[in-house]
C-alpha positions as a Markdown table, in Angstrom:
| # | Residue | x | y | z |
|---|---|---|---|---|
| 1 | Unk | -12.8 | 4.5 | 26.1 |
| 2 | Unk | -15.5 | 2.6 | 24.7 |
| 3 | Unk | -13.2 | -0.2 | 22.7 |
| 4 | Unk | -11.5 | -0.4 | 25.8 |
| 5 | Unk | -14.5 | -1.8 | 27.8 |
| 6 | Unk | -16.6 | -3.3 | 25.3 |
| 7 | Unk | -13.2 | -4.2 | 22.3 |
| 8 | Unk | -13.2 | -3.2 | 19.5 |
| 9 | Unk | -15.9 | -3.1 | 16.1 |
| 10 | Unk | -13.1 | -4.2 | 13.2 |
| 11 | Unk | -14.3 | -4.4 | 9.7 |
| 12 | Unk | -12.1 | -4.9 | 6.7 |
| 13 | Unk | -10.9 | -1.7 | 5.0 |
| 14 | Unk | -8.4 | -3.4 | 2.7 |
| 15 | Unk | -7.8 | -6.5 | 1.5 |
| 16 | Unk | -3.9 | -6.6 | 0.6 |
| 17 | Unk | -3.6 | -10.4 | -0.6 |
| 18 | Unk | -5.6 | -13.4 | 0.3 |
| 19 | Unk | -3.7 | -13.7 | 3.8 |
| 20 | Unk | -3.1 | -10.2 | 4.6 |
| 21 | Unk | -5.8 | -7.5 | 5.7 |
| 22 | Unk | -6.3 | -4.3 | 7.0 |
| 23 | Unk | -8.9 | -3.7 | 9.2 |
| 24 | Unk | -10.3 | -0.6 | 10.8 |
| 25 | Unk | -12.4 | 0.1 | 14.2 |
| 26 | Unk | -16.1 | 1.7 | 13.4 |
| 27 | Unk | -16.0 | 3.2 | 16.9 |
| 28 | Unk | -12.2 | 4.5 | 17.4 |
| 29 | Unk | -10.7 | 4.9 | 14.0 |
| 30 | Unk | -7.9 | 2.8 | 15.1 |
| 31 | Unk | -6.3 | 0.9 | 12.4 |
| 32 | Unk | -4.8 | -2.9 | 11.9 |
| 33 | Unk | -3.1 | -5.3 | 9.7 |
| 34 | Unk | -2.3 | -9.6 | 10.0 |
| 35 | Unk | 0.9 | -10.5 | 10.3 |
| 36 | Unk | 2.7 | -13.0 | 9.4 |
| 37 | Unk | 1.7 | -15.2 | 12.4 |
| 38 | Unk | -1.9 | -14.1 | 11.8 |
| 39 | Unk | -2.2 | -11.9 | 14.6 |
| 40 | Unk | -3.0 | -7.7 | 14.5 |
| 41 | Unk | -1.0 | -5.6 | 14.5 |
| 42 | Unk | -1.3 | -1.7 | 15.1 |
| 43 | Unk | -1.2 | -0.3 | 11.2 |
| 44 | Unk | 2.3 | 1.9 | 11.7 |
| 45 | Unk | 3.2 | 4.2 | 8.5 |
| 46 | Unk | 5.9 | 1.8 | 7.9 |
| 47 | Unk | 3.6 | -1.5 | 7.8 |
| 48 | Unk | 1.4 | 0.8 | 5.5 |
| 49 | Unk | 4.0 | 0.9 | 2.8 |
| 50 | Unk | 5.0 | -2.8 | 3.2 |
| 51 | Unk | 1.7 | -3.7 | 2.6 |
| 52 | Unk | 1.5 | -0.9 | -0.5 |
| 53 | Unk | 4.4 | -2.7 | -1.6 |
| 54 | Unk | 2.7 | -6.2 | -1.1 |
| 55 | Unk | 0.1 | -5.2 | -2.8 |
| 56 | Unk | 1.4 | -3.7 | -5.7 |
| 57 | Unk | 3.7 | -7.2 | -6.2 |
| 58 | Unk | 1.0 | -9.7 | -5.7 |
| 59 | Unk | -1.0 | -8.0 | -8.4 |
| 60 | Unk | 1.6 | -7.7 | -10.8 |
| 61 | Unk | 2.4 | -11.5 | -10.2 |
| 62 | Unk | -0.8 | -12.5 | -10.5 |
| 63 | Unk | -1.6 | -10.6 | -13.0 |
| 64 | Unk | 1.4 | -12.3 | -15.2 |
| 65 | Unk | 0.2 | -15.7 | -14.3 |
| 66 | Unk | -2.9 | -15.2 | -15.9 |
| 67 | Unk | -1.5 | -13.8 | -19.1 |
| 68 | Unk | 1.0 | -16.7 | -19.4 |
């Protein structure tokens, strides 16, 4: 009730890559993500595991360039 009259109070709860975040609201609990046009997006179970996925590859990438 209160996001809905006042918005909402977002603060980063995960940083997935330098362009994609998660966020999450310190009143409601409600959770987002960017997408790909840099918008929010409600934080379904299924964008969850895309962005585990992300994740996962953009460390393992950068992680090789360094090495190399």
């Amino acid at each position: 009730m209160l996001c809905s009259v006042f918005g909402h109070r977002y603060r980063v709860s995960k940083e997935v890559t330098p362009h994609v975040t998660e966020y999450k609201c310190e009143v409601c609990q409600c959770e987002t993500t960017t997408n790909p046009n840099g918008r929010l997006d409600v934080l379904t179970p299924e964008l969850k595991e895309i962005n585990r996925v992300l994740a996962d590859f953009y460390r393992k990438r950068h992680s090789l360039r360094t090495v190399a």
